[in-house]
C-alpha positions as CSV (number, residue, x, y, z in Angstrom):
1,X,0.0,0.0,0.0
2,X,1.1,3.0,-1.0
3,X,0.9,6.5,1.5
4,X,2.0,10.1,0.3
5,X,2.1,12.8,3.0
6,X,1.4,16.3,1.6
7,X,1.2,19.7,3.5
8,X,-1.3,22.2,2.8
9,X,0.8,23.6,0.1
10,X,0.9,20.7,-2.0
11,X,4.4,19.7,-1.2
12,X,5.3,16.3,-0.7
13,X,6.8,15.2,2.9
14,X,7.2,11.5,3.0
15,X,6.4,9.1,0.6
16,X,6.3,5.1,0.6
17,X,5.1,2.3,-1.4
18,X,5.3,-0.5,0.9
19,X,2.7,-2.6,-0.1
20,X,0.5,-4.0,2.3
21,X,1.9,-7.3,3.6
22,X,-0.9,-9.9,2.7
23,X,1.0,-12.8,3.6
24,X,0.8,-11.9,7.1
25,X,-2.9,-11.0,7.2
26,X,-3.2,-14.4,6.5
27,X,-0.3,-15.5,8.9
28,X,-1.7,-18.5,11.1
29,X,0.3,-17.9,13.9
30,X,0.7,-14.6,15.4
31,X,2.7,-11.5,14.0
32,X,3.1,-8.4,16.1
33,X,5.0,-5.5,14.8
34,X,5.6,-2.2,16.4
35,X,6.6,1.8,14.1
36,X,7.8,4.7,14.9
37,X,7.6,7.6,13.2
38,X,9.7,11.1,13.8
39,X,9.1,13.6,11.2
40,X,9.3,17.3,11.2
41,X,5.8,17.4,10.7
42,X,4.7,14.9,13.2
43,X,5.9,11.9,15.5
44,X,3.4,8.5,15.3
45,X,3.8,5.3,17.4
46,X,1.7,2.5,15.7
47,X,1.3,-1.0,16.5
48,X,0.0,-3.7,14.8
49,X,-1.0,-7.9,14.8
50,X,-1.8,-10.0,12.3
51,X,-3.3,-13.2,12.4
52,X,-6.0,-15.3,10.4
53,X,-7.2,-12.6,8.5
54,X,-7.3,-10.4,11.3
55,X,-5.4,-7.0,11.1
56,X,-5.7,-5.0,14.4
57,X,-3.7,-1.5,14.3
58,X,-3.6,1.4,16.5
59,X,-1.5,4.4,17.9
60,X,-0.9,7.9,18.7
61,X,0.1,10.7,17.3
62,X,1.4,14.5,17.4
63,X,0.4,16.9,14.0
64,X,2.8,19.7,13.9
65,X,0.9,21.1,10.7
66,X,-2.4,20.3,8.4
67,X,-1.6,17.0,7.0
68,X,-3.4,15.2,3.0
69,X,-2.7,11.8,3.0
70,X,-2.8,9.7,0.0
71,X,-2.9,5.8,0.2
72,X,-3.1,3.5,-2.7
73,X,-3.4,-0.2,-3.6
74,X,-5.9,-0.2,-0.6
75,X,-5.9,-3.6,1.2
76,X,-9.5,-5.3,0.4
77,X,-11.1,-5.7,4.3
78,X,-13.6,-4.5,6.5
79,X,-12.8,-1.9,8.8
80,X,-14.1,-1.0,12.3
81,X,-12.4,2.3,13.0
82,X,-12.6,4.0,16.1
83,X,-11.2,7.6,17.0
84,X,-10.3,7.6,20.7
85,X,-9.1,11.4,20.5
86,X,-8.5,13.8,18.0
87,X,-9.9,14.9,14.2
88,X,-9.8,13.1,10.6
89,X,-11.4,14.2,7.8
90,X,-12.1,11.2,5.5
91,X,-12.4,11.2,2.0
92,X,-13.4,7.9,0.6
93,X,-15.6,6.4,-2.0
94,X,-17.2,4.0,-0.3
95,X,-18.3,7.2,2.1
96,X,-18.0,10.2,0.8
97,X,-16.4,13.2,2.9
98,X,-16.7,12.4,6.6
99,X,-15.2,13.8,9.8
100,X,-14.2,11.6,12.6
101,X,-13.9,13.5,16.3
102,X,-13.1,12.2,19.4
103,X,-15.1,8.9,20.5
104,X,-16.6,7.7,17.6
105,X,-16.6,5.0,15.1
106,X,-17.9,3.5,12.0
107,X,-17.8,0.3,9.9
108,X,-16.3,1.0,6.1
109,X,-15.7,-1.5,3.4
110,X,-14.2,-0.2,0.6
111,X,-13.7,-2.2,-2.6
112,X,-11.9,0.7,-4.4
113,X,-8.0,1.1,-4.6
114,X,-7.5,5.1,-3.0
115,X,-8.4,6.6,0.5
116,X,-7.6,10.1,1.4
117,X,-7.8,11.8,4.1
118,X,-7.1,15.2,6.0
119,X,-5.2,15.6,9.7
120,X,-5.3,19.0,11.2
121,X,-2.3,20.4,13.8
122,X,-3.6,18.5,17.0
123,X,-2.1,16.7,19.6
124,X,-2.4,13.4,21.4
125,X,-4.2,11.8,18.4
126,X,-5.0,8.5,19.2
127,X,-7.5,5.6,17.1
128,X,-7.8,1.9,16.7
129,X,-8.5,-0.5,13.3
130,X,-9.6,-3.3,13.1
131,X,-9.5,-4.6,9.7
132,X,-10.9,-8.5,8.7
133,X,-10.2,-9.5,5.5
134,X,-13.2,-10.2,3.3
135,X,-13.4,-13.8,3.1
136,X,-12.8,-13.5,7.6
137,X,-15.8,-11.0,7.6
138,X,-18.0,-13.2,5.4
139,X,-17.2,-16.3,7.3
140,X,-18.1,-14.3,10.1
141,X,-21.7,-12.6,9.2
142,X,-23.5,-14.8,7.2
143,X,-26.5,-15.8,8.9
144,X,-25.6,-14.0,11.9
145,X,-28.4,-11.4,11.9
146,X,-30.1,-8.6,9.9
147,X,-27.7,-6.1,9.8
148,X,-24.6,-8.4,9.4
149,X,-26.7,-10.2,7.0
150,X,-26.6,-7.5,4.8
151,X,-23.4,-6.1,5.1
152,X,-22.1,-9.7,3.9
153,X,-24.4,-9.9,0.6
154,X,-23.0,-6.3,0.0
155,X,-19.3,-7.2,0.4
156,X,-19.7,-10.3,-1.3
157,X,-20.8,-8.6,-4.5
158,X,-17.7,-6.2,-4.2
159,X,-19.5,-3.2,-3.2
160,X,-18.7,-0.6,-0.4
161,X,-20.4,-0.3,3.0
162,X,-20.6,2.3,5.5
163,X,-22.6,0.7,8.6
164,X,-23.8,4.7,9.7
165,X,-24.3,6.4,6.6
166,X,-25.3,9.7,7.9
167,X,-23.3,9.9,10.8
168,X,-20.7,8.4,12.9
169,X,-21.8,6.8,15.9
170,X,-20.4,7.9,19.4
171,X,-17.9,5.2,21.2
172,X,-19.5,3.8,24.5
173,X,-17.9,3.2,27.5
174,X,-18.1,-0.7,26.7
175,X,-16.4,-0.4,23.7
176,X,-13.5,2.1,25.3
177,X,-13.4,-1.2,28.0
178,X,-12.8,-3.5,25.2
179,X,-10.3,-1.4,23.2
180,X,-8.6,-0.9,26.3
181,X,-8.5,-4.7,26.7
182,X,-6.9,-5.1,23.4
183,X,-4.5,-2.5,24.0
184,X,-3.3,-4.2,27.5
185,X,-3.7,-8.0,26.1
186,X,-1.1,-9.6,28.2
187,X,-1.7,-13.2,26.6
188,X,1.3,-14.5,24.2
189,X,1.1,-16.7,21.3
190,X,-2.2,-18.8,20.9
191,X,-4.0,-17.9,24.0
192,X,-3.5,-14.3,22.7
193,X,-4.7,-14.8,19.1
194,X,-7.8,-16.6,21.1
195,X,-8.3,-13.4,23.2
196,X,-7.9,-10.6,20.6
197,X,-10.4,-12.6,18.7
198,X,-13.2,-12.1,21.1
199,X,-12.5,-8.9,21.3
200,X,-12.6,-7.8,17.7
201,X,-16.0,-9.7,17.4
202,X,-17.6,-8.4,20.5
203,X,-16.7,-4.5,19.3
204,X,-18.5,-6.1,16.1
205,X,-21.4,-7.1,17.8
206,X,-21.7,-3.9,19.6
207,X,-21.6,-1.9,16.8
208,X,-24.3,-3.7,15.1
209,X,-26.3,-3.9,18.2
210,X,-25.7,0.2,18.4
211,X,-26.8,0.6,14.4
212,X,-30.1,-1.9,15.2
213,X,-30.6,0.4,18.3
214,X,-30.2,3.7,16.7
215,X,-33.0,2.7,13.5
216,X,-35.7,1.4,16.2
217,X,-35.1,4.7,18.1
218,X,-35.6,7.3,15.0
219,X,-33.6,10.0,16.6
220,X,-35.4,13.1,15.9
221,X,-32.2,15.5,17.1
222,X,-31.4,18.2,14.4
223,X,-27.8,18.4,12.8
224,X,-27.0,22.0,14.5
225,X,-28.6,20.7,17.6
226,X,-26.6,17.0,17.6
227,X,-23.4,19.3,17.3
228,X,-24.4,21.0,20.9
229,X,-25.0,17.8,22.1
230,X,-21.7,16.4,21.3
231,X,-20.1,19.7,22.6
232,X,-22.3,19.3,25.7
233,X,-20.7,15.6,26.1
234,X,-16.5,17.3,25.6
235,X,-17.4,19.7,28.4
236,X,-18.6,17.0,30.5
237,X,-15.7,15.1,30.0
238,X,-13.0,18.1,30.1
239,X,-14.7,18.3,33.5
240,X,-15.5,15.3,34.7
241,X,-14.2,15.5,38.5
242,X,-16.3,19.0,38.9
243,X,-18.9,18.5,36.6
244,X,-21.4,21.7,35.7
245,X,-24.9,21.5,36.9
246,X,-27.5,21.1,33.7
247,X,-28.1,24.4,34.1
248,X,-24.6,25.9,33.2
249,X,-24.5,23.1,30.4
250,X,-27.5,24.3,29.1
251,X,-26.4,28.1,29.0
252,X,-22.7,26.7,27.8
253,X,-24.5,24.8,25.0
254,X,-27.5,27.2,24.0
255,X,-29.8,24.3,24.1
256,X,-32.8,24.9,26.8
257,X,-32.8,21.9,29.8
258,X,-35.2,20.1,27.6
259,X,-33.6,19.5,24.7
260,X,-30.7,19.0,26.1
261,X,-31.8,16.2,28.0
262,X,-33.7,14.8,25.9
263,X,-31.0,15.3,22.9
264,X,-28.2,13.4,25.3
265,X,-31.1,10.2,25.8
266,X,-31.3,10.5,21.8
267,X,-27.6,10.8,20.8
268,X,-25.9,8.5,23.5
269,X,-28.7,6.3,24.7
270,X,-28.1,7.6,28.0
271,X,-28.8,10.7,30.7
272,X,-26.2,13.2,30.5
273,X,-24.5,12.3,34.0
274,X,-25.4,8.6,33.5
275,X,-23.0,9.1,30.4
276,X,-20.4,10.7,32.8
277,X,-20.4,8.3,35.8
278,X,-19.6,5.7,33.1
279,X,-17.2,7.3,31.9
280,X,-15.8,8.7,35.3
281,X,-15.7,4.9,36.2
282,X,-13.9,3.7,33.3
283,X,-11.1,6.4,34.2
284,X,-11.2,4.7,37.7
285,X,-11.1,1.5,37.0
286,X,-7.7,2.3,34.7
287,X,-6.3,3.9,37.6
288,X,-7.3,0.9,39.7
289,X,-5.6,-1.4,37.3
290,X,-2.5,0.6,37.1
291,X,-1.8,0.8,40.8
292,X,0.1,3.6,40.9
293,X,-2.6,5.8,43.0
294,X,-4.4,4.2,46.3
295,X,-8.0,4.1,46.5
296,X,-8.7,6.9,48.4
297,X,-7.1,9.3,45.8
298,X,-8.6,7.4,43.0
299,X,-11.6,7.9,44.9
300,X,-11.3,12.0,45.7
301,X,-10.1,12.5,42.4
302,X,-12.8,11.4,41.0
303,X,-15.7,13.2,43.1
304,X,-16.8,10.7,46.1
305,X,-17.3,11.5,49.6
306,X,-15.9,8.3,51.1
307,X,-13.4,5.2,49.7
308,X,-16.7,3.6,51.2
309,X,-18.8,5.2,48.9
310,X,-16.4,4.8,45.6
311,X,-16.1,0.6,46.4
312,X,-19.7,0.7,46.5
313,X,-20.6,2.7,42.9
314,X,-17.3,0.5,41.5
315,X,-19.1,-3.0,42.5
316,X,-22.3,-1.7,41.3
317,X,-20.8,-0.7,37.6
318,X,-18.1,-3.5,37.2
319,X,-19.3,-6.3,39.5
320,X,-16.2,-6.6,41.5
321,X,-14.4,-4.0,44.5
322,X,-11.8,-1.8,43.6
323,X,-9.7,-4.4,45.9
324,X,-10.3,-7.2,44.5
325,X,-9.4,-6.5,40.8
326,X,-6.8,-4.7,42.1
């Protein structure tokens, strides 16, 4: 696959035409291979793992100036991309121009041989893909349900897919658990292939299970008022140990109480601070795992009265003390 890097003046600053390793796509046993990139325009870490048509990749990045990126000879597989942090402006034919921000995703097949897209100056830009190659994905969704159903007959008569056509959906905090998962797999060899695995096919099923949600639920929500909504959701989470009441989110927004209630239930299938608790306790239940921070800071940093009071919101969400999965 071929990948040109161009600045907003047209000029070329890195160019390869690697092509895309199929051999190891296909690779029974486990391949894990780790990049670095350190450019005057921009530093990247990416890793990646291959296995049985499986191709997971994902890293972080710093954009020290707009970025147009060119790749050819795309690799033909299905992709579940999701954009932990930061922006990408997508240009592809199997979607059309789309924006990814921070905490969403999408499903994209696309049968055609160029993908471009468009990286503004940001920092801490970070994402995951997971890419199954077509004959993995078909093996996979055939008579497994309506929505896979008909992803399948579309990929098997070569032509592109875009699970949310008019929008990208918003990442939950199951699917931030999961990623996270994959990201700290500590398995080796088989056991990990066997692990990853589940992994990739539970995001799967919970972006399916999302899309099949999201057509029942006919979300009424204009575009100009989805934007506050998802503006409404970066404040609460750029303040997530001292929250503002509804009221300031409301006046920080422009939408009234109402809609922005009832906009938040629409968007996220959630309330707005039963959206932040779960993400507050995902943040916790990192810390937790890390063990760097006792409980009773994880605890005050994150807004609760008592360690008492933290164990007991902690069992309730995850089903297990902060003590015990410690």
């Amino acid at each position: 696959m071929g990948i040109q890097i161009c600045n907003d003046l047209h000029e070329v600053l890195f160019r390869e035409d690697d092509l895309f390793p199929s051999d190891k796509l296909y690779s029974s046993s486990l391949i894990e291979e780790t990049q670095q990139m350190d450019h005057d325009f921009g530093e990247a870490t990416f890793r990646e793992m291959y296995f049985d048509g499986y191709h997971i990749a994902m890293g972080s990045a710093q954009i020290y100036q707009n970025l147009h990126i060119e790749s050819t000879d795309n690799i033909n597989a299905v992709s579940l991309m999701f954009l932990i942090h930061g922006q990408i402006d997508t240009d592809i034919e199997a979607a059309g121009k789309r924006r990814f921000s921070s905490l969403e995703h999408n499903l994209i097949y696309n049968p055609f041989e160029t993908e471009n897209a468009s990286v503004i100056k940001q920092n801490d830009m970070e994402m995951v893909a997971l890419n199954f190659s077509t004959e993995r994905f078909l093996d996979l969704a055939v008579n497994n349900g309506r929505v896979l159903d008909g992803l399948a007959n579309k990929v098997a008569g070569g032509k592109a897919i875009v699970l949310n056509k008019n929008s990208n959906q918003p990442i939950t905090t199951r699917m931030l658990a999961i990623l996270d998962d994959v990201k700290n797999c500590e398995f080796q060899g088989g056991l990990k292939k066997l692990y990853l695995q589940s992994k990739v096919l539970e995001l799967l099923a919970l972006q399916c299970e999302q899309y099949e949600r999201g057509t029942e639920l006919h979300c009424t929500v204009s575009k100009m008022d989805k934007e506050k909504i998802y503006h409404a959701r970066d404040i609460l989470l750029m303040r997530m140990q001292e929250p503002p009441s509804l009221q300031e989110l409301s006046r920080l927004t422009g939408l009234n109480e109402f809609k922005l209630k009832n906009g938040f239930k629409q968007v996220f299938d959630n309330t707005v601070y039963g959206y932040l608790n779960d993400h507050r306790m995902e943040h916790a239940r990192k810390l937790v795992l890390e063990g760097r921070m006792s409980l009773t800071d994880i605890a005050d940093i994150y807004g609760f009265s008592s360690i008492q009071h933290f164990s007991t919101a902690f069992k309730k969400k995850f089903g297990i003390s902060p003590v015990k999965m410690r």
